[in-house]
C-alpha positions, 0 to 999 in steps of 0.5 A: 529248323536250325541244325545248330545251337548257341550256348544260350541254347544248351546252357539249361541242359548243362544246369539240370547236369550239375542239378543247378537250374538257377545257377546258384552255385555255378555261372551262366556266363563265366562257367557254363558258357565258358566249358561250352566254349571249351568243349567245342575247341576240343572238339574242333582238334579231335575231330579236325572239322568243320575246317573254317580258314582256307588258303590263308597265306602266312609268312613262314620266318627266316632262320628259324624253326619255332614258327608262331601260330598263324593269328586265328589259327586254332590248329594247322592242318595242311601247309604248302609251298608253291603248291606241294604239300609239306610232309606233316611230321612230329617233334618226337620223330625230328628228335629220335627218328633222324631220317636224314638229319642229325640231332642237331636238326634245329640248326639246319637251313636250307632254300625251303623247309620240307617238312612241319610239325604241330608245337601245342596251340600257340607254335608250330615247327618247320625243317629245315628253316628258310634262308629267307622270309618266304610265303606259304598257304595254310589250311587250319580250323579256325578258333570258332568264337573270336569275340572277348572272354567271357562268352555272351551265349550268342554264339553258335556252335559250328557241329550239329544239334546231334552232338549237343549232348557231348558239349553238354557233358563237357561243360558240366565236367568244365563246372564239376572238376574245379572241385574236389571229392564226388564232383570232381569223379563225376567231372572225370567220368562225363568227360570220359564221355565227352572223349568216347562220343568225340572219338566215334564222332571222328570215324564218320568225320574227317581228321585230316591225318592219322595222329589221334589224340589220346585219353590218358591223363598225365604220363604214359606208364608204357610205350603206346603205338598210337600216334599222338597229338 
């Protein structure tokens, strides 16, 4: 028996979620499908697996920090230069820890970078920049479906059927939230779910490292002590 599922195959629990089972008011294909797509994406940074792109090597550019993300890449997770891992840091602490360099950090070259930072989905960040187009070996998880938008149902998702119900939740809030009033209160509070299930999910998953992301929406009104992604 298969341990995983296609969006085909969940699309029906999401259609008796939004009370919709003909999808009459909401697409199979370009909501349903697509807020499958979507939640297992997040899932995939939450969780920091099923890692699907190892060793891949990559050219980090030369006097520069702001470095593109790796084609296919859908989060980094480990760089490494000549077989040493680079220390994982943050942006915020580049700007306003400064361990040793100043606020001019942007600017400072050397040999090679001792350190790299995550920079949304489509950037990421080394310090300080190489002199010189140099080589490194990346290990990321991988975007899980590469084929064109809008997903056709045949894809799989790579987490077991046991966290279907989750993808479920997702993708109804996916459909509710583009509206107003109750469903976008239901939306908020099945994605609340979705949250709360991922977060139990990564205690028993491997992370990679300690940042997490956090559940807030919007900005933060106090100063948190957690790390966050």
């Amino acid at each position: 028996m298969a341990t995983t599922s296609t969006l085909a195959e969940m699309a029906p629990q999401v259609a008796d979620r939004l009370q919709d089972p003909n999808y009459t008011f909401w697409s199979e294909q370009f909501e349903v499908f697509g807020g499958l797509a979507e939640g297992i994406s997040e899932l995939l940074l939450m969780v920091g697996r099923p890692t699907a792109v190892f060793n891949q090597t990559v050219v980090i550019e030369a006097n520069t920090v702001w470095q593109p993300m790796p084609a296919g890449f859908l989060s980094i997770t480990n760089i490494s230069l000549g077989g040493s891992l680079l220390k994982k840091t943050t942006l915020h602490s580049l700007d306003y820890l400064q361990a040793s360099w100043g606020p001019s950090w942007e600017s400072d070259r050397a040999a090679t970078p001792a350190r790299w930072a995550a920079l949304g989905l489509n950037y990421f960040l080394v310090h300080p920049a190489p002199y010189y187009p140099i080589y490194a070996q990346f290990t990321g998880v991988a975007y899980p479906f590469v084929d064109t938008w809008p997903p056709n149902g045949t894809e799989t998702s790579p987490f077991e059927k046991n966290i279907n119900q989750a993808l479920e939740m997702y993708s109804a809030a996916y459909c509710r939230l583009k509206e107003c009033g109750q469903d976008a209160e239901i939306g908020f509070s099945l994605y609340r779910q979705f949250q709360e299930i991922g977060k139990r999910y990564s205690t028993i998953q491997d992370r990679r490292d300690d940042l997490v992301f956090t559940q807030s929406f919007g900005a933060p009104t106090a100063p948190s002590q957690t790390s966050k992604r």
